[in-house]
BAKOLKE-397845 format. One record per residue (C-alpha): residue number from 1; residue in one letter; z, x, y. Coordinates in Angstrom, 1 decimal, padded with zeros to 4 digits. Layout:
N
+-----+---+--------+--------+--------+
|   k | r |     zz |     xx |     yy |
+-----+---+--------+--------+--------+
| NUM | A |      Z |      X |      Y |
...
+-----+---+--------+--------+--------+
% end
This chain:
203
+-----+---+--------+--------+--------+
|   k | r |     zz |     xx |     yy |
+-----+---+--------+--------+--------+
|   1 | X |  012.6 |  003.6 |  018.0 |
|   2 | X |  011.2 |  000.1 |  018.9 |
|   3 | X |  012.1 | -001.8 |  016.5 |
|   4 | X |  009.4 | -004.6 |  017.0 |
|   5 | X |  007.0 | -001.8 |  015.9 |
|   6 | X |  008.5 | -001.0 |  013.0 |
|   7 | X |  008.5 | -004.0 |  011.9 |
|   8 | X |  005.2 | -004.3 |  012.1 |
|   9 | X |  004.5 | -001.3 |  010.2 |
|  10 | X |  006.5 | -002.4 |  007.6 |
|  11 | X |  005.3 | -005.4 |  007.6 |
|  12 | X |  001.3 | -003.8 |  007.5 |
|  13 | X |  002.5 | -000.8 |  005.0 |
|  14 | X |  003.9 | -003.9 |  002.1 |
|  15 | X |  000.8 | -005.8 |  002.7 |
|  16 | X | -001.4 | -002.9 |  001.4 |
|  17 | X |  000.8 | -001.4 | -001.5 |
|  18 | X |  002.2 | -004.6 | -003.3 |
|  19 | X | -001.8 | -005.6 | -004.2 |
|  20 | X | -002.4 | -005.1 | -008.1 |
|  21 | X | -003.4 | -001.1 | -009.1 |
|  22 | X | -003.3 |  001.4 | -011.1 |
|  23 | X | -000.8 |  003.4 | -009.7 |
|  24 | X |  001.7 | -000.1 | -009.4 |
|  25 | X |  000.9 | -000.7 | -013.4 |
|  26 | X |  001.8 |  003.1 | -013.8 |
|  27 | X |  005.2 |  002.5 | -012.1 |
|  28 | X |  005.7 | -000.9 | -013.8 |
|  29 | X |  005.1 |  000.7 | -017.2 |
|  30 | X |  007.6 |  003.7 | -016.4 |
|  31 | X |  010.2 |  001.0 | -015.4 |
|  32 | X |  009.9 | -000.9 | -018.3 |
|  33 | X |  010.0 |  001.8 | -021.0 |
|  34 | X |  013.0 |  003.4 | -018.4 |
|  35 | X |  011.3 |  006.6 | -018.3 |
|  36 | X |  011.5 |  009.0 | -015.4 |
|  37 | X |  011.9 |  006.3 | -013.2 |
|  38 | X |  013.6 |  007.9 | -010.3 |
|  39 | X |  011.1 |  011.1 | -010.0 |
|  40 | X |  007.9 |  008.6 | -010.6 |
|  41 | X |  009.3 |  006.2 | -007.6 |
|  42 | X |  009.8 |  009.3 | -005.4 |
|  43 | X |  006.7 |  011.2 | -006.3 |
|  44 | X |  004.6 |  008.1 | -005.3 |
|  45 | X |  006.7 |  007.1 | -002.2 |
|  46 | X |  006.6 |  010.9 | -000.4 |
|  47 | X |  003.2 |  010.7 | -001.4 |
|  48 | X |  002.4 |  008.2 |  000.8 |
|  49 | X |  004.7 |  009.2 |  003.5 |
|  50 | X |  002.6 |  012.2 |  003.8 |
|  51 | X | -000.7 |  010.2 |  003.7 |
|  52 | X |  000.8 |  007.9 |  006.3 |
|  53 | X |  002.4 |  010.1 |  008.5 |
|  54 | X | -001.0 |  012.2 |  007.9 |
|  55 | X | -003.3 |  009.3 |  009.1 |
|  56 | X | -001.0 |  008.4 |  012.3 |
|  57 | X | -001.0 |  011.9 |  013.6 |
|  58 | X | -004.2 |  012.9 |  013.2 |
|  59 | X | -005.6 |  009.5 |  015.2 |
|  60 | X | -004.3 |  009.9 |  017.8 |
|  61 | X | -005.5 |  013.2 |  018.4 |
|  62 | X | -009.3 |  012.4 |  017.2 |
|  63 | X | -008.5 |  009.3 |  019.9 |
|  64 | X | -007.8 |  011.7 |  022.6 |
|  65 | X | -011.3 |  013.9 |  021.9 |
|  66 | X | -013.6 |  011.1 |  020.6 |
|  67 | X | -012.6 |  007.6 |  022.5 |
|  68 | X | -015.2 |  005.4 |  021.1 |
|  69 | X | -013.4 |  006.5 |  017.5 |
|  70 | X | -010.8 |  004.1 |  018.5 |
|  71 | X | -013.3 |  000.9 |  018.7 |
|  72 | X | -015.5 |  002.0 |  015.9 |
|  73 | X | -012.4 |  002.0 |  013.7 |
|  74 | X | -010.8 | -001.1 |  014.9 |
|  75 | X | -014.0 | -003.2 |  013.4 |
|  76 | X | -014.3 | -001.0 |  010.1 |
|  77 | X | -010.6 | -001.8 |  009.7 |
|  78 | X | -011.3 | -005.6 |  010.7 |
|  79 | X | -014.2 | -005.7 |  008.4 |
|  80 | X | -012.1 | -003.8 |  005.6 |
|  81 | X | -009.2 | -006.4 |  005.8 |
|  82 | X | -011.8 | -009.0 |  006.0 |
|  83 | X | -013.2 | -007.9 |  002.3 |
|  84 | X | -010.1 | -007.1 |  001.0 |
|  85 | X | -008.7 | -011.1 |  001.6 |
|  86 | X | -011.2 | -012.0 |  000.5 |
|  87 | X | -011.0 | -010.2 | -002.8 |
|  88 | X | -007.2 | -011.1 | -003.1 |
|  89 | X | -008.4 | -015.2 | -002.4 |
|  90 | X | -010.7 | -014.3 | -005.5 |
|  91 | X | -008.3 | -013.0 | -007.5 |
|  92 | X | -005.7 | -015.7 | -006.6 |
|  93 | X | -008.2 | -018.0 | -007.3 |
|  94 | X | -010.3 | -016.6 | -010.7 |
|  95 | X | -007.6 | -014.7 | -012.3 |
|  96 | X | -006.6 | -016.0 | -015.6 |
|  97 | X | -004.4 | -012.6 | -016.8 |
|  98 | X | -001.1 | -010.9 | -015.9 |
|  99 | X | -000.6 | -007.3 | -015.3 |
| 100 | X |  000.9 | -005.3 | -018.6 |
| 101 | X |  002.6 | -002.4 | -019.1 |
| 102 | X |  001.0 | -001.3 | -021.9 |
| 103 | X |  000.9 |  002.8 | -021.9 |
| 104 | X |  000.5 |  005.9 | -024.2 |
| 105 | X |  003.3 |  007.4 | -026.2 |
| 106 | X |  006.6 |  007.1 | -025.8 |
| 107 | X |  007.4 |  010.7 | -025.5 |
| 108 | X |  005.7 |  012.0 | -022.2 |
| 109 | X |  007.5 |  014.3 | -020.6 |
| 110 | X |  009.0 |  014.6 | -017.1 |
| 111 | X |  005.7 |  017.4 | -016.4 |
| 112 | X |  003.0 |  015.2 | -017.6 |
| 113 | X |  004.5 |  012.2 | -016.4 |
| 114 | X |  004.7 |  013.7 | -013.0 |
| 115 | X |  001.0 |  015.1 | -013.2 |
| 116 | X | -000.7 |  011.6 | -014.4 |
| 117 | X |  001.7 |  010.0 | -011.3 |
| 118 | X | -000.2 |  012.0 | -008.5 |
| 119 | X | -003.6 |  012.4 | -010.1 |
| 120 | X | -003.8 |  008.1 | -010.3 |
| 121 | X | -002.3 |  008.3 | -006.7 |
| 122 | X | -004.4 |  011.3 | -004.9 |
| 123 | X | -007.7 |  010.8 | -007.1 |
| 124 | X | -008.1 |  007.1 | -006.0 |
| 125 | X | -010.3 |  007.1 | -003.2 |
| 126 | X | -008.6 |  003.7 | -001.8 |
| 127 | X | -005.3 |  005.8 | -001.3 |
| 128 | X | -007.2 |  007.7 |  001.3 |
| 129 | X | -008.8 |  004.3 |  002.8 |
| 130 | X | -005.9 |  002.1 |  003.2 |
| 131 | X | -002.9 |  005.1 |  004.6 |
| 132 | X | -005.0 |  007.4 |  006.8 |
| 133 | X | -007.9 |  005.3 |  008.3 |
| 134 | X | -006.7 |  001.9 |  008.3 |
| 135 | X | -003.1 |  002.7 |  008.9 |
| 136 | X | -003.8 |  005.3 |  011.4 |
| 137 | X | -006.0 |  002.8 |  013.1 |
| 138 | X | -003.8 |  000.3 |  013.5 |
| 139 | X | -001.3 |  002.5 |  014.8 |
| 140 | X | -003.3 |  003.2 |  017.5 |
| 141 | X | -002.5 | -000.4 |  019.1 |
| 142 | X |  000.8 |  000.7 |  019.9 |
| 143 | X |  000.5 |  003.6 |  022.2 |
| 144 | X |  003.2 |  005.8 |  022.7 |
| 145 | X |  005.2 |  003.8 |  019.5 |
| 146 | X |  003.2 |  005.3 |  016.8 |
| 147 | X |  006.2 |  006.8 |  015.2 |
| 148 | X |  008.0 |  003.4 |  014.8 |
| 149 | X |  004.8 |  002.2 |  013.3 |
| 150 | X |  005.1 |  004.9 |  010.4 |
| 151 | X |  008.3 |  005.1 |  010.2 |
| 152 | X |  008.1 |  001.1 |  009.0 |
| 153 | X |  005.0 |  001.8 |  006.8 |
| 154 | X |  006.7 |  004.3 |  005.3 |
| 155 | X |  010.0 |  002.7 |  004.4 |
| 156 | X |  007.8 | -000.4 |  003.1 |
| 157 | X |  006.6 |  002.4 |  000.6 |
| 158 | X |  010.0 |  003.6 | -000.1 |
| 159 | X |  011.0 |  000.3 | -000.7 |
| 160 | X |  008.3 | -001.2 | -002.5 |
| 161 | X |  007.9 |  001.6 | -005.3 |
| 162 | X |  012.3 |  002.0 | -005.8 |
| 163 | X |  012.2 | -002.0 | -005.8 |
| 164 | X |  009.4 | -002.1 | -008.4 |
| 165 | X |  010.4 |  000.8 | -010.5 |
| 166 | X |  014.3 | -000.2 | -010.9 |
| 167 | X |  013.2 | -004.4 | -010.9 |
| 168 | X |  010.9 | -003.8 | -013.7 |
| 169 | X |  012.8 | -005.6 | -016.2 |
| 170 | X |  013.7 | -008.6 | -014.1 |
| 171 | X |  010.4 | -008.8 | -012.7 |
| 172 | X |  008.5 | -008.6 | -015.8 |
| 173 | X |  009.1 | -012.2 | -017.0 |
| 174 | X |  008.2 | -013.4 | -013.6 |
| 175 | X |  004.9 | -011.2 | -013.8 |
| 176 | X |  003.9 | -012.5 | -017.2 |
| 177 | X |  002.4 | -015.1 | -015.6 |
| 178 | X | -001.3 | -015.5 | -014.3 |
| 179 | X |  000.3 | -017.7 | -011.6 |
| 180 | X |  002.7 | -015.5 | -010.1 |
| 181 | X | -000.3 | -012.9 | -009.0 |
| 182 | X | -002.5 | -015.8 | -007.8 |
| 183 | X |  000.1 | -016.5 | -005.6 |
| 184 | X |  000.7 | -012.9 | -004.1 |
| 185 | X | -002.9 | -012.2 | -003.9 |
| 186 | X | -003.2 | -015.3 | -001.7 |
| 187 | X | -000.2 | -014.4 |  000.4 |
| 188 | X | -002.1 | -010.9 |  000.5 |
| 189 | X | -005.0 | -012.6 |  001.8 |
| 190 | X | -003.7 | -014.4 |  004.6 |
| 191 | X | -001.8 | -011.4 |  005.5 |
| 192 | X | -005.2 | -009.1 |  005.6 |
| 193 | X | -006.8 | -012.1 |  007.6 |
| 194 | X | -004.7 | -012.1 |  010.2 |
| 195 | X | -004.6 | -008.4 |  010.9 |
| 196 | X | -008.1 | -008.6 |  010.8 |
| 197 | X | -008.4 | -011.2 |  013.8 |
| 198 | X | -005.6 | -008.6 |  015.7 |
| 199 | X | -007.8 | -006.0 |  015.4 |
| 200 | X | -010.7 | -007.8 |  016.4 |
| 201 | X | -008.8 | -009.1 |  019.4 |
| 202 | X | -007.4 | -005.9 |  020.4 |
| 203 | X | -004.2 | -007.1 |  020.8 |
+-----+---+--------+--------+--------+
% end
């Protein structure tokens, strides 16, 4: 385990999850109404364990077959992390509203809580994007330490959803206001910047 590594991956894995979705506002609104909040955490974390761990394997063996892969992916990513601080700058900037929790009924149960969890998490197209091609990627920059690198990425996840989930309450005066988000999309943005300029460097 190098630990510098997983650092990093947990430090890449954070940056993607904490931006503003559906499947965070899912989780928020389970925490808040204290409503399956353990299995919703856990269905969403494992979920992106196996995207991650999914998206880190497999690149390094497309790496090993198609070389160029690894070049053509380092820009996409770069150019990706590029649009997406500059989307979080837009929203830090422009936004005027706070996430809400507001949900359907009260009584869902455990089944069809469980079922509207993975459908907003494997139906979203950007699931795909940000865990097994730009996570994967990155990984690629540190050869023979990929493992750290999802290992970190995936406790970020772990963290991030069990934090959310159980932190509701607390956090949901602190997220009540427009000026809270504008200043997490702006840290997003900086953070996506300066991965982007890694990637480009190839460092």
């Amino acid at each position: 385990m190098n630990f510098s590594v997983f650092i990093a991956g947990l430090s890449m894995g954070l940056s993607l999850i904490v931006a503003i979705g559906a499947q965070n506002a899912f989780l928020l609104r389970q925490g808040l109404r204290n409503r399956h909040v353990f299995a919703v955490c856990l269905a969403c974390a494992l979920s992106d364990a196996v995207l991650i761990g999914a998206g880190v394997a497999g690149f390094g063996t497309m790496i090993a077959w198609l070389p160029w892969l690894d070049t053509a992916m380092r820009y996409a990513g770069a150019a990706f992390l590029a649009w997406y601080g500059a989307k979080s700058l837009w929203s830090a900037w422009h936004a005027t509203g706070a996430l809400t929790a507001a949900g359907r009924a009260e009584d869902d149960g455990l089944a069809k809580t469980l079922l509207a969890c993975l459908a907003i998490t494997w139906l979203n197209p950007h699931v795909y994007l940000d865990t097994v091609v730009l996570l994967g990627a990155v990984s690629t920059q540190f050869d023979g330490f990929q493992a750290s690198f999802a290992a970190g990425a995936i406790t970020g996840s772990f963290l991030f959803f069990f934090s959310l989930g159980y932190g509701a309450t607390r956090l949901r005066p602190v997220f009540a206001r427009p000026a809270a988000w504008r200043v997490l999309e702006g840290a997003i943005a900086l953070v996506m910047w300066s991965i982007a300029i890694t990637l480009v460097a190839g460092r």
